[in-house]
NUMIMAR-434946 format. One record per atom (N, C-alpha, C): x, y negated, z negated; residue number from 1; atom name. Coordinates in steps of 0.1 Angstrom, whole numbers, plus 5000, padded with zeros to 4 digits. Each point is the difference from the previous one (the first is absolute). Layout:
% residues N
((X,Y,Z),NUM,"CA")
...
//
This chain:
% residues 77
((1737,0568,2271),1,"N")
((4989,5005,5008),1,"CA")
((4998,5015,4996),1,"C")
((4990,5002,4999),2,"N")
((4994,5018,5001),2,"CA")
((4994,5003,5014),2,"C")
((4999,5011,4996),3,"N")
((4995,5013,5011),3,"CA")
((4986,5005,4998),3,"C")
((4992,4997,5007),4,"N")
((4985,5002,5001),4,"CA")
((4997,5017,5007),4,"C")
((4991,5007,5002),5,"N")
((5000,5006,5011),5,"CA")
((4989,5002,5007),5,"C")
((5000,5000,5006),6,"N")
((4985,5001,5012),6,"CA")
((4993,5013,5000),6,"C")
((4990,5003,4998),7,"N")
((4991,5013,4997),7,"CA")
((4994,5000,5012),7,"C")
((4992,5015,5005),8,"N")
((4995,5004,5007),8,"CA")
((4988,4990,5010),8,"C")
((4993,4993,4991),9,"N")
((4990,4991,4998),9,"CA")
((5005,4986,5002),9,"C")
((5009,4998,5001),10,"N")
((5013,4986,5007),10,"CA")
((4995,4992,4983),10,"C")
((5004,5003,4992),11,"N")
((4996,4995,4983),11,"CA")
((5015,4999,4998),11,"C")
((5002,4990,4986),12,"N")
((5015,4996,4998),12,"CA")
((4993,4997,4980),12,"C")
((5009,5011,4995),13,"N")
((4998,4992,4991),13,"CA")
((5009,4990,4990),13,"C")
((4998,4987,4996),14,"N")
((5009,4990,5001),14,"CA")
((5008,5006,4983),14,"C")
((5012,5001,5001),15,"N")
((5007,5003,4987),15,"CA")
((4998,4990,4988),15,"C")
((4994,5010,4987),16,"N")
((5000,4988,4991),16,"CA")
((5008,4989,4998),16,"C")
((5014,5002,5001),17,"N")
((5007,4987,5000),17,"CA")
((4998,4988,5007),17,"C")
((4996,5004,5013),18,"N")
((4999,4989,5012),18,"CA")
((4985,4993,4993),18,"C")
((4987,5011,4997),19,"N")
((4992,4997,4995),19,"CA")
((5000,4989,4989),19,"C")
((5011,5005,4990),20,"N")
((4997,4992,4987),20,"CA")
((5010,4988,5003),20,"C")
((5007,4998,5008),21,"N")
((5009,4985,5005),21,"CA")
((4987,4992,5010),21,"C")
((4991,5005,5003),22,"N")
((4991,4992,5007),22,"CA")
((4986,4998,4993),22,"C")
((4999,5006,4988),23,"N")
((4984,5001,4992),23,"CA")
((4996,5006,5006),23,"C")
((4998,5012,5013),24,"N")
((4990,5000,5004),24,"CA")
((4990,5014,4988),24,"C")
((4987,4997,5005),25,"N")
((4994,5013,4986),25,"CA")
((4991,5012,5013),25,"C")
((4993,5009,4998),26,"N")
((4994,5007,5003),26,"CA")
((4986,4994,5009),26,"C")
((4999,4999,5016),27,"N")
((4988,4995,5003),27,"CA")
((5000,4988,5004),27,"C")
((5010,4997,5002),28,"N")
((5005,4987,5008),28,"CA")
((5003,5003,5008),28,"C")
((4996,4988,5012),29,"N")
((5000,4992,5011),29,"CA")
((5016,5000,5007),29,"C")
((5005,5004,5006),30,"N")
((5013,4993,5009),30,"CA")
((4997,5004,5011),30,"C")
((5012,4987,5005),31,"N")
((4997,4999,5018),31,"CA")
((5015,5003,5003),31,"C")
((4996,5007,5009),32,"N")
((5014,5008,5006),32,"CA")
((5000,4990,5019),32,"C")
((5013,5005,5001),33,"N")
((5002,4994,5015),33,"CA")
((5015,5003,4998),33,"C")
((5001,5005,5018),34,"N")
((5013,5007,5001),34,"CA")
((5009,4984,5007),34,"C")
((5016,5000,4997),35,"N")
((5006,4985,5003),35,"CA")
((5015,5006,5002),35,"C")
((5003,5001,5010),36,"N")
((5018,4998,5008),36,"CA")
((4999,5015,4997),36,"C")
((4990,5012,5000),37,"N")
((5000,5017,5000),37,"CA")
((5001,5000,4986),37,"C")
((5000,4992,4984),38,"N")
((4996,5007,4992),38,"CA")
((4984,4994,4999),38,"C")
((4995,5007,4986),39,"N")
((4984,4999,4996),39,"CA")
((5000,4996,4991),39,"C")
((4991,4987,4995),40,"N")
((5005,4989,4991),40,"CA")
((4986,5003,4997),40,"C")
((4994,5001,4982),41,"N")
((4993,5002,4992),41,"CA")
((5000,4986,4996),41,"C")
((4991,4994,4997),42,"N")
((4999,4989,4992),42,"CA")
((4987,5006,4989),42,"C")
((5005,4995,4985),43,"N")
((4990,5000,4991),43,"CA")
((4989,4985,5003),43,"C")
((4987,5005,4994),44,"N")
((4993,4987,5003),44,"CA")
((5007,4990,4985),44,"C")
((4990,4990,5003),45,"N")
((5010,4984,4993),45,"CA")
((4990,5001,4988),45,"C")
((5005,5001,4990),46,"N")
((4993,4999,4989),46,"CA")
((4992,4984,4995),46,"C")
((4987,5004,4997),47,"N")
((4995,4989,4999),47,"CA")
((4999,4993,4984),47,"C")
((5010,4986,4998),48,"N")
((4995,4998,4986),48,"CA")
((4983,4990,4999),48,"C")
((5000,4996,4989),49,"N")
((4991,4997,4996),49,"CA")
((4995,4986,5014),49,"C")
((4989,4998,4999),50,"N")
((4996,4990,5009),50,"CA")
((4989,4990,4997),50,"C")
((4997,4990,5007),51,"N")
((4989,4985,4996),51,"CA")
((5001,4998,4987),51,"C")
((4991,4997,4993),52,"N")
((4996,4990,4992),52,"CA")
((5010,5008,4984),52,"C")
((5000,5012,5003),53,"N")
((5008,5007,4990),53,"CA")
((5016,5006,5000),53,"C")
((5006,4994,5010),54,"N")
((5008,5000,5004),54,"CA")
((5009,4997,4987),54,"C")
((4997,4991,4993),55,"N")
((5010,4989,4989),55,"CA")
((4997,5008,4988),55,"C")
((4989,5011,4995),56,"N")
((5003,5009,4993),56,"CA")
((5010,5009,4999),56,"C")
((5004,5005,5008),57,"N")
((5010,5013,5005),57,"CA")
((5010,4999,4989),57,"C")
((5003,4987,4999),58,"N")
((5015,5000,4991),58,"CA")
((4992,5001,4981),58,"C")
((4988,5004,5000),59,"N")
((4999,5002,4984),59,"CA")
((4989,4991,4990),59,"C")
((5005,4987,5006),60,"N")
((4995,4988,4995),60,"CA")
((4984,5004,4997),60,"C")
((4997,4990,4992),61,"N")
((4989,4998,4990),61,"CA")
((4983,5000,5006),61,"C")
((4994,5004,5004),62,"N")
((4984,5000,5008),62,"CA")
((4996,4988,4995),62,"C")
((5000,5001,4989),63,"N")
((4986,4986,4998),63,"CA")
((5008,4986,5002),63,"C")
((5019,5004,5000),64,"N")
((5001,4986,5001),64,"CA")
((5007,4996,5019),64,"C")
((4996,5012,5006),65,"N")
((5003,5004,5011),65,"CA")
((4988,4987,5010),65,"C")
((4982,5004,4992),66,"N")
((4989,4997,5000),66,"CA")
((5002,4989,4999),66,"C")
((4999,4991,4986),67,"N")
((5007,4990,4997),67,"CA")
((5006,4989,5013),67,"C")
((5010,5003,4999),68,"N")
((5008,4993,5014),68,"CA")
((4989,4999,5013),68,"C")
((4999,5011,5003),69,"N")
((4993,4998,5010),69,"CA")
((4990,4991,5002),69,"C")
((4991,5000,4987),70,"N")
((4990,4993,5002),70,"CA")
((4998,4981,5000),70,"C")
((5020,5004,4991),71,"N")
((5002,4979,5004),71,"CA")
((5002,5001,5013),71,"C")
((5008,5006,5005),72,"N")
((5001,5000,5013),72,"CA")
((4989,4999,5009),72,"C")
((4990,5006,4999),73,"N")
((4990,4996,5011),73,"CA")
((4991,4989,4994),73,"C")
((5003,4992,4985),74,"N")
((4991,4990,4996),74,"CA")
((5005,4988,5013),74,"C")
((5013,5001,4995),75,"N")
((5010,4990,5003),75,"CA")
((4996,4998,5020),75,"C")
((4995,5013,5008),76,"N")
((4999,5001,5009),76,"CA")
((4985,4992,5009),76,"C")
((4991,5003,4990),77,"N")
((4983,4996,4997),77,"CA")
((4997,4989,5000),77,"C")
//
C-alpha cells in the first residue's frame, strides 16, 4: 500500500504505481465510496471488444471472419 495525500481542494493524487497495477490512464471515470471508515476507489471495467465483432479481437482473418458468418446465417434462412 502507498500514501496518497489530500490537498487543500480534498484532491488525492493516485500514485503511479497503484495507477499502473490498475491501467488506470488520465481522464477516467472512478467511483469512490467510503466501506468499514476506509475510501475504496474502484477503476471503471474495461470494455473489450463487443457484438458481431467480438470474434475478431483475437486477430483472425476479416474476409474469412465474413465467410463463416454468412454460412451461418444461410444455414439459419
Amino acid at each position: 500500500m502507498t500514501t496518497a495525500t489530500v490537498g487543500t481542494r480534498y484532491q488525492i493524487v493516485i500514485p503511479r504505481r497503484e495507477r499502473e497495477r490498475i491501467g488506470l490512464s488520465p481522464a477516467e471515470k472512478v467511483q469512490v465510496h467510503a466501506e468499514n471508515g476506509y475510501l475504496v476507489v474502484v477503476p471503471p471495467r474495461k470494455r473489450g471488444w463487443r457484438g458481431i465483432g467480438k470474434a475478431m479481437a483475437d486477430g483472425g482473418d476479416a474476409t474469412d471472419y465474413v465467410r463463416q458468418l454468412r454460412s451461418e446465417w444461410e444455414k439459419t434462412a
